[in-house]
PDB file of N, CA, C and O in Angstrom, chain B, residues numbered from 101:
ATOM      1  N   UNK B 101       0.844  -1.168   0.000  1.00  0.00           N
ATOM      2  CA  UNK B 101       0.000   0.000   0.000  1.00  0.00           C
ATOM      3  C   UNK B 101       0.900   1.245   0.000  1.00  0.00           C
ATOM      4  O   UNK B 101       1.872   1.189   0.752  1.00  0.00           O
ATOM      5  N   UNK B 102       0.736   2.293  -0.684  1.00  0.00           N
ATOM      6  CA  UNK B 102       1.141   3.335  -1.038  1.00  0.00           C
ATOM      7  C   UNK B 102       0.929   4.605   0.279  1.00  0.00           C
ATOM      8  O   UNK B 102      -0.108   4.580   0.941  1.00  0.00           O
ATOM      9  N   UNK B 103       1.886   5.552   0.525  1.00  0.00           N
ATOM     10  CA  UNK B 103       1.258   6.219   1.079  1.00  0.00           C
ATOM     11  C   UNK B 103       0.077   7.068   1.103  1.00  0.00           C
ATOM     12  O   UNK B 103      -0.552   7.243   2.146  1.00  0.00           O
ATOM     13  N   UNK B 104      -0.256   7.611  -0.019  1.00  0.00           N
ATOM     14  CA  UNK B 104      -0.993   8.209  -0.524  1.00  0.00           C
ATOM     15  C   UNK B 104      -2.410   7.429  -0.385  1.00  0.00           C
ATOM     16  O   UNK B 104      -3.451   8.034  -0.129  1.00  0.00           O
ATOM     17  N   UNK B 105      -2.345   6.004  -0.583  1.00  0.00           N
ATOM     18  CA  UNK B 105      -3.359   5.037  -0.367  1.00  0.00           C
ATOM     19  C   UNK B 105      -3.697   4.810   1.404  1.00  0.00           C
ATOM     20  O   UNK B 105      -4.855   4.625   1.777  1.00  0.00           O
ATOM     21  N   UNK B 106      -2.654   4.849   2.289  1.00  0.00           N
ATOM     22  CA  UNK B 106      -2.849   5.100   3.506  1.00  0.00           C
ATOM     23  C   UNK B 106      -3.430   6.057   3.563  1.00  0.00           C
ATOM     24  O   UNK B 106      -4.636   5.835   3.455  1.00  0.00           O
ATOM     25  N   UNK B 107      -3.083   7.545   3.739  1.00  0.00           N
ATOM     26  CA  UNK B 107      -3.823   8.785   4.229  1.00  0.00           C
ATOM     27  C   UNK B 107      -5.380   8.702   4.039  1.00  0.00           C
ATOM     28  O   UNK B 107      -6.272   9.003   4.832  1.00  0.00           O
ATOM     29  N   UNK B 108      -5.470   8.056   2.369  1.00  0.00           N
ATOM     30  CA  UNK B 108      -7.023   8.272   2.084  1.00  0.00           C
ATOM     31  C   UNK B 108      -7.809   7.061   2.251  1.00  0.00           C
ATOM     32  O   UNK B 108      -8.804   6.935   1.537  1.00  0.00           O
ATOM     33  N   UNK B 109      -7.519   6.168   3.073  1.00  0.00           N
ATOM     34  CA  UNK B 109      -7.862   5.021   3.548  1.00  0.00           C
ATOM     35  C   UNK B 109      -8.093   5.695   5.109  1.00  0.00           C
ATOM     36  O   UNK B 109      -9.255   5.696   5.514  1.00  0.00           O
ATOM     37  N   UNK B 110      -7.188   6.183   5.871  1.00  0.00           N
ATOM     38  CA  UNK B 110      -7.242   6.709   7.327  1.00  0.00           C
ATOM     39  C   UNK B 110      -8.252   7.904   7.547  1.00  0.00           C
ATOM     40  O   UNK B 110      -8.957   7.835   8.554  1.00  0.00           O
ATOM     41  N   UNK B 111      -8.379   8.870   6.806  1.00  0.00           N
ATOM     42  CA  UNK B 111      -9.179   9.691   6.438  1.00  0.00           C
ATOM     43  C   UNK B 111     -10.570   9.226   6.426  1.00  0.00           C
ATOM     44  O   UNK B 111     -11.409   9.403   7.309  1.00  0.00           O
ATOM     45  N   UNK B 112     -10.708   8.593   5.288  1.00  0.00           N
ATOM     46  CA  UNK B 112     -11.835   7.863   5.274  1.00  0.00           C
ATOM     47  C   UNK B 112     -12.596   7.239   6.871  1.00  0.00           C
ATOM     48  O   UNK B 112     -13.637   7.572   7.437  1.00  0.00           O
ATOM     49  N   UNK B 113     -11.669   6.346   7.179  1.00  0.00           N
ATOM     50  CA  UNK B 113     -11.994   5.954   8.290  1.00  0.00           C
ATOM     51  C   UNK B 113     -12.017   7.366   9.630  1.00  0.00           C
ATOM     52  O   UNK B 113     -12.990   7.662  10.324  1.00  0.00           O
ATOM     53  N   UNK B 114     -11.285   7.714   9.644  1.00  0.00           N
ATOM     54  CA  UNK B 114     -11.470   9.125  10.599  1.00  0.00           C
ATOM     55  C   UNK B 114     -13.355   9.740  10.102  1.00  0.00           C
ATOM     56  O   UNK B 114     -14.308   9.728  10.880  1.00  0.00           O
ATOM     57  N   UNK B 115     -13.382  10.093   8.998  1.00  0.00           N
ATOM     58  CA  UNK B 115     -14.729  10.552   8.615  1.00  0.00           C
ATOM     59  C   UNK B 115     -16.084   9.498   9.116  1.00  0.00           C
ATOM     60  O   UNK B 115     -17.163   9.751   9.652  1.00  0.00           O
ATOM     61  N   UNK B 116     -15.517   8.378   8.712  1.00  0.00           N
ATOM     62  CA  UNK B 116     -16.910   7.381   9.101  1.00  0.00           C
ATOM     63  C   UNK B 116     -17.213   7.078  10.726  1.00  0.00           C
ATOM     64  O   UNK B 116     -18.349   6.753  11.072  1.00  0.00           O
ATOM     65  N   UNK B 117     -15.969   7.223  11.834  1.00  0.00           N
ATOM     66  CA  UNK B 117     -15.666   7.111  13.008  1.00  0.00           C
ATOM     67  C   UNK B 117     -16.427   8.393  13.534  1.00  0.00           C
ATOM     68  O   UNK B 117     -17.066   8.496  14.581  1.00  0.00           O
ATOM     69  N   UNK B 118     -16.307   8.909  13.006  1.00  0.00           N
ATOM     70  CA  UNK B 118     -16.758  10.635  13.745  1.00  0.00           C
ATOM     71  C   UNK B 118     -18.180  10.235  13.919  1.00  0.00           C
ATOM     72  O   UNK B 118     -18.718  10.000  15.001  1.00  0.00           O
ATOM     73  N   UNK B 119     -18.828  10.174  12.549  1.00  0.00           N
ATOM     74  CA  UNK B 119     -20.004   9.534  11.963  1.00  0.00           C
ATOM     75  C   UNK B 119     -20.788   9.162  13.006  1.00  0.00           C
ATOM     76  O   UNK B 119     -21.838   9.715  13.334  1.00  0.00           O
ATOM     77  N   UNK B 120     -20.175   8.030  13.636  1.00  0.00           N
ATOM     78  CA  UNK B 120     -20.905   6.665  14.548  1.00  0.00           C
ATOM     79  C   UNK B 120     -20.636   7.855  15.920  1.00  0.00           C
ATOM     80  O   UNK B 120     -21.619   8.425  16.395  1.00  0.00           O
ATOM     81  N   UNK B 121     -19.515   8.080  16.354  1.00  0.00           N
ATOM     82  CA  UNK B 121     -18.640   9.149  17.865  1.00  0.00           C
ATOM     83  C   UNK B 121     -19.947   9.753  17.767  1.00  0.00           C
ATOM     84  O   UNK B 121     -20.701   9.412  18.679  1.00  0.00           O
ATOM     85  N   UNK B 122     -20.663  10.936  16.512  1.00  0.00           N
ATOM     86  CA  UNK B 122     -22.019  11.790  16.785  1.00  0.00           C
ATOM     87  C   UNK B 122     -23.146  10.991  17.303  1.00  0.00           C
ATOM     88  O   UNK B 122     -23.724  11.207  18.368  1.00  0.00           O
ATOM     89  N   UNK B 123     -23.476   9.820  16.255  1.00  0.00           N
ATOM     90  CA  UNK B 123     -24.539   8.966  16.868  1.00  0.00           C
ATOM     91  C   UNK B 123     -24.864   8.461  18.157  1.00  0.00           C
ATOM     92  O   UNK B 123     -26.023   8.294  18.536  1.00  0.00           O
ATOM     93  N   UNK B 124     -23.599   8.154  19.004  1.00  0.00           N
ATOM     94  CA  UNK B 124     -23.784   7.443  20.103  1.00  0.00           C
ATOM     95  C   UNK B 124     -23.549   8.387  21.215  1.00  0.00           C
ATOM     96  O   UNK B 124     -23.081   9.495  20.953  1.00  0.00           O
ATOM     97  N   UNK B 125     -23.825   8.059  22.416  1.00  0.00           N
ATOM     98  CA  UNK B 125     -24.073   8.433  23.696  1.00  0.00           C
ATOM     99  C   UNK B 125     -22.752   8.548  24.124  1.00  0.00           C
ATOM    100  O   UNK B 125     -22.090   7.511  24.104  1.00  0.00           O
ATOM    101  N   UNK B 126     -22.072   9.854  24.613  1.00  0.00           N
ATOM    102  CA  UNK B 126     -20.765   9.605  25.106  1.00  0.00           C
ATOM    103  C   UNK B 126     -20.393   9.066  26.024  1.00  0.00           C
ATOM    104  O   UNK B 126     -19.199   8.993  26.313  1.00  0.00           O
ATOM    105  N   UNK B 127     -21.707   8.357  26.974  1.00  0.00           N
ATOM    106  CA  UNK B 127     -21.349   8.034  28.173  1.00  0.00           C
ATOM    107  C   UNK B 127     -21.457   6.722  28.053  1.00  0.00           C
ATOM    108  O   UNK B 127     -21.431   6.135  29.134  1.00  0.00           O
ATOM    109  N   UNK B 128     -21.589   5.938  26.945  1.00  0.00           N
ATOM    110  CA  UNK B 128     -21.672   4.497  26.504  1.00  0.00           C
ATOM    111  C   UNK B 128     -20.280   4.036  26.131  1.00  0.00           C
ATOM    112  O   UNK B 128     -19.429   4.827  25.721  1.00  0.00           O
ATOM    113  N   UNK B 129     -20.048   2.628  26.293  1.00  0.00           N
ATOM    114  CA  UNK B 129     -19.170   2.070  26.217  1.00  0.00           C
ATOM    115  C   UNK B 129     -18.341   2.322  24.870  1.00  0.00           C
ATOM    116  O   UNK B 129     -17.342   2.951  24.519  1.00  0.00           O
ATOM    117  N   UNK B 130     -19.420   1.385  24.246  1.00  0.00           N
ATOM    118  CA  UNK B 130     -18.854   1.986  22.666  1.00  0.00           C
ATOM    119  C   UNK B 130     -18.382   2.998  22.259  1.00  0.00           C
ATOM    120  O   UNK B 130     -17.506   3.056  21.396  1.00  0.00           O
ATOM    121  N   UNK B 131     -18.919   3.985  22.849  1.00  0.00           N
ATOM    122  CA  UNK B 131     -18.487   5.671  22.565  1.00  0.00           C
ATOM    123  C   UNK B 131     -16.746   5.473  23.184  1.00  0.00           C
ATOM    124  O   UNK B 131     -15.819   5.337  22.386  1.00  0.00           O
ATOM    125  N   UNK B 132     -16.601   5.484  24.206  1.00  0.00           N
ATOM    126  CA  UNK B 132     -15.107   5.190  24.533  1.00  0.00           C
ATOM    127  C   UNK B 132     -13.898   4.417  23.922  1.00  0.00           C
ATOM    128  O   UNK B 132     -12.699   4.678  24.028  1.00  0.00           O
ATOM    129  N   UNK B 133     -14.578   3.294  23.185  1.00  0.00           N
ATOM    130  CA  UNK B 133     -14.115   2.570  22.260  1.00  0.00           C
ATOM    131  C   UNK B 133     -13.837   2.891  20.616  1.00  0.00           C
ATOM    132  O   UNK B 133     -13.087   2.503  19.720  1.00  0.00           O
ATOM    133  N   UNK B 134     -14.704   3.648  20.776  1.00  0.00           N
ATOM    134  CA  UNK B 134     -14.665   4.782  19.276  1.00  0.00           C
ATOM    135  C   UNK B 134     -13.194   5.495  19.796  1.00  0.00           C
ATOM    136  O   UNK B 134     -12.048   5.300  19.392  1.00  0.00           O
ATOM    137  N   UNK B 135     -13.703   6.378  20.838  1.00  0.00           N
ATOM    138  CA  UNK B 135     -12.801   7.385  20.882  1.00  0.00           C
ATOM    139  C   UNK B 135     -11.235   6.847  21.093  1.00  0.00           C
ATOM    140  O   UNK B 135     -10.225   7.517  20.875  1.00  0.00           O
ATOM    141  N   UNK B 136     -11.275   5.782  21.464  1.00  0.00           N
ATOM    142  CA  UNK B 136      -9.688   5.158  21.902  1.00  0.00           C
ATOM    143  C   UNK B 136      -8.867   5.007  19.832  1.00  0.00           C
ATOM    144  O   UNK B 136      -7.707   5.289  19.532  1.00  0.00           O
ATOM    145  N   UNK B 137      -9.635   4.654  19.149  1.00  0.00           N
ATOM    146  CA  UNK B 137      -9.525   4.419  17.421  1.00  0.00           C
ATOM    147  C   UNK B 137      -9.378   5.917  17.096  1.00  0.00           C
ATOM    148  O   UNK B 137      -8.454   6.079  16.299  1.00  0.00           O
ATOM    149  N   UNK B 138     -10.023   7.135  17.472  1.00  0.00           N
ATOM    150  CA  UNK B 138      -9.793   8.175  17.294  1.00  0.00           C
ATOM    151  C   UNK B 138      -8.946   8.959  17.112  1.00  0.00           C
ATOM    152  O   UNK B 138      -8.585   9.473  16.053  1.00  0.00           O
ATOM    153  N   UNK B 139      -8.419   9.158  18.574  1.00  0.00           N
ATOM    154  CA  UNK B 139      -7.081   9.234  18.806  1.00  0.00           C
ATOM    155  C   UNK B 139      -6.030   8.957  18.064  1.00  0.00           C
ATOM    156  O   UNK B 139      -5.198   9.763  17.648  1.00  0.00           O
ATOM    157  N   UNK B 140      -6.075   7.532  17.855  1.00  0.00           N
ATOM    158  CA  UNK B 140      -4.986   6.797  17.259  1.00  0.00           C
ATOM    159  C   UNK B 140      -5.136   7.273  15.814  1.00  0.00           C
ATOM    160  O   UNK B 140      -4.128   6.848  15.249  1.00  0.00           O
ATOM    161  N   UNK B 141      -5.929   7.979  14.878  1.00  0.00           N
ATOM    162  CA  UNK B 141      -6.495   7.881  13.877  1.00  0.00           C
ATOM    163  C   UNK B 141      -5.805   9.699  13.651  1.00  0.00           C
ATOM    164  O   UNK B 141      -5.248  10.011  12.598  1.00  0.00           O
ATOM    165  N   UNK B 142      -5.988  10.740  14.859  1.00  0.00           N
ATOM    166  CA  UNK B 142      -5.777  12.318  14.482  1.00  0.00           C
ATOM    167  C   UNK B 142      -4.373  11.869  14.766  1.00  0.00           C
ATOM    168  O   UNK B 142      -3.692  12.600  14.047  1.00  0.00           O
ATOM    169  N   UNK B 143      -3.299  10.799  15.639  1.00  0.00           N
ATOM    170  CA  UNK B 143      -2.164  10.971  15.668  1.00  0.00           C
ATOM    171  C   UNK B 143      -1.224  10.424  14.204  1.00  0.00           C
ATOM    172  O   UNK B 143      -0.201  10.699  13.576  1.00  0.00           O
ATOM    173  N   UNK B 144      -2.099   9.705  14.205  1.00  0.00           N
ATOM    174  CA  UNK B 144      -1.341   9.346  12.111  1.00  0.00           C
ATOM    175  C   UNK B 144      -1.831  10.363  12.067  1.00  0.00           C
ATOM    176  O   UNK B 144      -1.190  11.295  12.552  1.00  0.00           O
ATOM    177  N   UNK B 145      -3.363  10.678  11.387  1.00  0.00           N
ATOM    178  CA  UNK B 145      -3.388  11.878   9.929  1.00  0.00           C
ATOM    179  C   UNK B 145      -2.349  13.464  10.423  1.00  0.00           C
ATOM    180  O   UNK B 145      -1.827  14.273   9.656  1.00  0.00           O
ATOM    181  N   UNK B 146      -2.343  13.456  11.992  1.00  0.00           N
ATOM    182  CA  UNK B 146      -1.072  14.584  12.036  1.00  0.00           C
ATOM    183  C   UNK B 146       0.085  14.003  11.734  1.00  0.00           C
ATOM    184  O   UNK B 146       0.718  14.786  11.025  1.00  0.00           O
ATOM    185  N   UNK B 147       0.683  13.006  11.921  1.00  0.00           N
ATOM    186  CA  UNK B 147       2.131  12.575  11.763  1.00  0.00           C
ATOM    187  C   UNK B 147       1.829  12.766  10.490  1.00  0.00           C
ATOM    188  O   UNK B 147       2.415  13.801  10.173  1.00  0.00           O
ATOM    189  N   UNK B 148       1.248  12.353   9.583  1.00  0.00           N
ATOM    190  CA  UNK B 148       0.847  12.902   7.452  1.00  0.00           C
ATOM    191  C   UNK B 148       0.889  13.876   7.159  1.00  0.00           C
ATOM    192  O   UNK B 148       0.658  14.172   5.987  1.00  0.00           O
ATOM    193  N   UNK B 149       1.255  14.969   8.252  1.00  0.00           N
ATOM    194  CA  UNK B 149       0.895  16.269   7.944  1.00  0.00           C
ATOM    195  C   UNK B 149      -0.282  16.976   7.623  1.00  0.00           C
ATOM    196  O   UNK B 149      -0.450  18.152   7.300  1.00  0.00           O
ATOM    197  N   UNK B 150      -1.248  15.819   7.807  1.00  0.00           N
ATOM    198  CA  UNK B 150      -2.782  16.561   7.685  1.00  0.00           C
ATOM    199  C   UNK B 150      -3.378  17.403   8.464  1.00  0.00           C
ATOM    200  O   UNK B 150      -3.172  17.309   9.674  1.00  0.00           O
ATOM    201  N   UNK B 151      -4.044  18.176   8.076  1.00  0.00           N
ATOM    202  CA  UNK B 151      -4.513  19.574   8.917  1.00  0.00           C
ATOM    203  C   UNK B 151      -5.631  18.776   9.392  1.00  0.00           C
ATOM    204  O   UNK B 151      -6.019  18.111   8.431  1.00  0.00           O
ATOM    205  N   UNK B 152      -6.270  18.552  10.335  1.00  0.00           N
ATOM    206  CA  UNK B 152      -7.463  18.128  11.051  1.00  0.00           C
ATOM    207  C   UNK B 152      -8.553  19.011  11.211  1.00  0.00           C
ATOM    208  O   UNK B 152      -9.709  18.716  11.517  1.00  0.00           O
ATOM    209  N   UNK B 153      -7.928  20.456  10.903  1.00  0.00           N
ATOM    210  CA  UNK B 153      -9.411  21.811  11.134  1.00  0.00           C
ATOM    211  C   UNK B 153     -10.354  21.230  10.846  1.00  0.00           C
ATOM    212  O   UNK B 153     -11.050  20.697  11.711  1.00  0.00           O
ATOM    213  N   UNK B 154     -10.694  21.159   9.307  1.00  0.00           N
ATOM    214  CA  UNK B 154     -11.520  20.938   8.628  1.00  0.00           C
ATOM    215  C   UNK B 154     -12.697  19.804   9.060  1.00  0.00           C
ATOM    216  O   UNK B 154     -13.918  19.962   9.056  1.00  0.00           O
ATOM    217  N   UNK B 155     -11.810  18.449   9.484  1.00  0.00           N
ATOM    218  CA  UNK B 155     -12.096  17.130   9.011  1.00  0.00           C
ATOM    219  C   UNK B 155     -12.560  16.572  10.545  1.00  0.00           C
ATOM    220  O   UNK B 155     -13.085  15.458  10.547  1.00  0.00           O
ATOM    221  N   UNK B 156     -12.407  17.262  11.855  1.00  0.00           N
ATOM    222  CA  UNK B 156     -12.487  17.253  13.080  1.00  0.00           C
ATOM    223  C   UNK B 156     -13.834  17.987  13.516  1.00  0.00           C
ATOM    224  O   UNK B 156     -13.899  19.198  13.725  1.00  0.00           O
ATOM    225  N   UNK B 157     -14.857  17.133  13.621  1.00  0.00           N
ATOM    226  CA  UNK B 157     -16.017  17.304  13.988  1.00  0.00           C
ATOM    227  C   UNK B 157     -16.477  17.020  15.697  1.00  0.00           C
ATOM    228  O   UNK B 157     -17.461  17.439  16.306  1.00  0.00           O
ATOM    229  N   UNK B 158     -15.276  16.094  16.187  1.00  0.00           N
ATOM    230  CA  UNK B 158     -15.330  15.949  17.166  1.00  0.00           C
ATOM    231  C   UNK B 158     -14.931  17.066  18.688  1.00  0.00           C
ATOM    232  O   UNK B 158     -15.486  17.374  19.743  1.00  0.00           O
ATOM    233  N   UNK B 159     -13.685  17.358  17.996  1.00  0.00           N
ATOM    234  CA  UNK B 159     -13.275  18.487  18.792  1.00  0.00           C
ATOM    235  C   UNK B 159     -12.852  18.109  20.560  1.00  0.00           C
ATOM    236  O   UNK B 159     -12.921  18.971  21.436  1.00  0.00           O
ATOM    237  N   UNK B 160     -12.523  17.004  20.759  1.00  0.00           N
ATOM    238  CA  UNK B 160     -11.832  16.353  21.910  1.00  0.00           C
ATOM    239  C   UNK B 160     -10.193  16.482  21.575  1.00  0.00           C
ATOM    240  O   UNK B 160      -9.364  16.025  22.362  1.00  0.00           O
TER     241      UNK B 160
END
C-alpha cells in the first residue's frame, strides 16, 4: 500500500468514526471505544501532515 493510499484510507476511516462518535451516547461504552480508534487515527493523519481543522467534527 502506497502512502498516498494510507492517508485516504485513514481519512476515510477518521470521517466514518466521527459519523458513529455523533450517533452514540458519550457516556456508553462503545463511545469510549470509538474514541480510543480516534485518537490513534488524528495521531497518524497529524504525523501525514494533515490539517485536522476541517475534518475534526469531534473536537476532543
Amino acid at each position: 500500500m502506497t502512502e498516498k493510499e494510507m492517508i485516504k484510507m485513514s481519512i476515510e476511516e477518521f470521517a466514518r468514526l466521527q459519523y458513529y462518535m455523533l450517533a452514540s451516547d458519550r457516556d456508553s461504552d462503545g463511545y469510549r471505544l470509538m474514541k480510543d480508534r480516534y485518537i490513534e487515527l488524528k495521531v497518524m493523519l497529524t504525523a501525514f501532515g494533515i490539517n485536522l481543522t476541517e475534518l475534526d467534527k469531534i473536537k476532543e
